[in-house]
Structure formats: structure tokens, C-alpha cells
C-alpha positions in Angstrom: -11.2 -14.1 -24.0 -13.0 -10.6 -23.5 -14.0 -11.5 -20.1 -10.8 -13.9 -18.8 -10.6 -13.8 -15.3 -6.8 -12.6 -15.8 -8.5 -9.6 -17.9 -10.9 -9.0 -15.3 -7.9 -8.7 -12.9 -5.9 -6.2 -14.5 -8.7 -3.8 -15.7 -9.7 -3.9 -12.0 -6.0 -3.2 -10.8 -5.7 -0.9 -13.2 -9.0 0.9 -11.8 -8.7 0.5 -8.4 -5.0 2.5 -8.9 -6.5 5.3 -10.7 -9.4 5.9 -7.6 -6.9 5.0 -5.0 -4.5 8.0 -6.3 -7.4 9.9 -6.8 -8.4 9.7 -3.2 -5.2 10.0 -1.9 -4.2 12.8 -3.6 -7.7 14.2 -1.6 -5.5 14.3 1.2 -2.2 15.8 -0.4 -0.2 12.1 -0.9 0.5 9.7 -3.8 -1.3 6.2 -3.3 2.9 5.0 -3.0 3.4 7.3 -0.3 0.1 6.6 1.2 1.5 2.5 1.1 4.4 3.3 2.5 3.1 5.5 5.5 -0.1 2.9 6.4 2.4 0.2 6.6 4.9 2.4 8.9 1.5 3.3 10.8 1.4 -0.6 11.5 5.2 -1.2 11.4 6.5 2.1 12.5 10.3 1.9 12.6 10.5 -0.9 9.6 13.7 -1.2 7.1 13.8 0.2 3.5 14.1 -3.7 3.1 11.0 -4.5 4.8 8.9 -2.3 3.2 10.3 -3.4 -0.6 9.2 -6.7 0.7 5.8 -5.4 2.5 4.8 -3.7 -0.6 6.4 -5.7 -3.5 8.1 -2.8 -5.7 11.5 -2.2 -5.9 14.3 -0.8 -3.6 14.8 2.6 -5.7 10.9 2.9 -5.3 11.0 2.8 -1.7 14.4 5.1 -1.5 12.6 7.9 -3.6 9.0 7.6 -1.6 10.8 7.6 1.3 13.1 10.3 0.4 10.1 12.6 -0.5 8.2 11.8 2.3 11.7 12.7 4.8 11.6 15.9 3.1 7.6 16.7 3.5 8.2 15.9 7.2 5.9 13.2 7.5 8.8 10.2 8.0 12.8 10.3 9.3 15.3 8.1 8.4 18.6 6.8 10.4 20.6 3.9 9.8 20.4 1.2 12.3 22.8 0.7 14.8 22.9 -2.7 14.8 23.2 -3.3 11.2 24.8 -0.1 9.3 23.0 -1.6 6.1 19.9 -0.7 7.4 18.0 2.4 7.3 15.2 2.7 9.9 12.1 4.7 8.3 10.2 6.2 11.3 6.6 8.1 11.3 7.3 12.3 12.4 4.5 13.7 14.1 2.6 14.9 10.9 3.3 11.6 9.8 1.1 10.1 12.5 -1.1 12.9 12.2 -2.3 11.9 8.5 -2.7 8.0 9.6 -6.5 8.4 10.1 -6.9 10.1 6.8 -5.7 7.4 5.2 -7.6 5.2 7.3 -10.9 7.1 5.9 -9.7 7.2 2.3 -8.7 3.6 2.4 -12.0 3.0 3.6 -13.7 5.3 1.3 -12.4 3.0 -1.3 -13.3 -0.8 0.2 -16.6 0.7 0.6 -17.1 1.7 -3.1 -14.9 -1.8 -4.7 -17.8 -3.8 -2.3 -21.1 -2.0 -3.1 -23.9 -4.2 -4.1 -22.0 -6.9 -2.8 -24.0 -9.6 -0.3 -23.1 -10.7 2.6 -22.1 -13.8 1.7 -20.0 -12.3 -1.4 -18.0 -9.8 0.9 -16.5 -13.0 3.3 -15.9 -15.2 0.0 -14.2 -12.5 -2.2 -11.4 -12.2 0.6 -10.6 -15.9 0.1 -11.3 -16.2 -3.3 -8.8 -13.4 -4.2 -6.4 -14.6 -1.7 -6.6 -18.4 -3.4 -5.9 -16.2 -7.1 -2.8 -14.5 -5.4 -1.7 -18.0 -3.8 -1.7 -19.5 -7.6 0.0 -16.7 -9.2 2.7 -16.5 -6.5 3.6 -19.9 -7.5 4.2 -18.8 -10.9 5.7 -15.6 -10.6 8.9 -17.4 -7.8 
């Protein structure tokens, strides 16, 4: 059972967290905060809905990354007009600013989880991983 593929999977989560905060933290962010402003930098103006669901953790996870990332400039919030139980998250100016740093971390990162990978490997893994998230999906609804 040592080396069960759902083993394998959370020592590697577990892993890939610990390097991802490590890199982040490079640039002065959390790997949560770091989530939540690469997914504004590609949704800029998305719900504290949206991004529970973009990211999978829970609404009082978003409200407090959010909430510390309002008050380190880098996001704004304002309730939507349209919908008063929505609150718009929006990228500031620094906010923007640090999006290709977390490009080049993010990066840094997929670089070192696919060294000594072939070819080959780096287009199946994608899919394979993508077919293990598909499975447990079906489980975990």
C-alpha cells in the first residue's frame, strides 16, 4: 500500500503546497492569495462566489484572502449593482503589477514538478491527472 496511487497523490499535494508557498512567499504573497489574484488576472472583476467555486475552498477562505489582499492594496471590493449579494473583487494597480511574478513563479514551479519528464510524459500526465480528477469528482458530489 506504500506506493498506492492515492498515496502518491497526497504526498505530492502535500509537496507541491509546501514549494508553491515557498515560491510565493519569494514575491511577498501566500500561495491562497497568489490563487486568488492569478484567477482575478484571468477573471478580473469575478464574485466571492465565483472564486469559492474557481478554486474549491470555502467562502470564509475567500472573504479573509480577499479581505487581506483589499487591505495590501493589491484587490478592491464593491458589491454589485445588479445583485446586492454579490461582491465584485477587482485587481488595483499593484494588483496587476505582481501578475507576471506570479506568472514566473508559477512557472518556476511546472518547470521543477516536470523535470526529467519526456516528451511524450509531459502531454500524457495532463490527461492522465485530469482522468484521476474526473473519477474522484464522481465520488466526492
Amino acid at each position: 500500500m506504500e506506493n498506492s496511487v492515492n498515496i502518491l497523490i497526497s504526498k505530492i499535494a502535500i509537496v507541491s503546497r509546501i514549494a508553491n508557498e515557498k515560491l510565493m512567499c519569494d514575491i511577498g504573497l501566500h500561495s491562497g492569495q497568489a490563487q486568488i489574484l492569478r484567477e482575478l488576472g484571468e477573471n478580473d472583476g469575478s464574485s466571492q462566489a465565483e472564486l469559492v467555486r474557481s478554486l474549491c475552498v470555502s467562502a470564509p477562505t475567500v472573504n479573509k484572502m480577499v479581505s487581506r489582499l483589499a487591505e495590501a492594496g493589491f484587490v478592491t471590493t464593491r458589491q454589485c449593482p445588479e445583485d446586492n449579494r454579490l461582491v465584485r473583487v477587482r485587481l488595483t494597480a499593484k494588483g496587476a503589477r505582481i501578475q507576471p511574478e506570479i506568472k514566473k513563479q508559477l512557472r518556476k514551479l511546472e518547470t521543477a514538478l516536470l523535470a526529467e519528464f519526456s516528451e511524450t510524459e509531459n502531454v500524457l500526465l495532463p490527461f492522465l491527472l485530469e482522468k484521476i480528477h474526473s473519477n474522484l469528482q464522481k465520488i466526492a458530489s
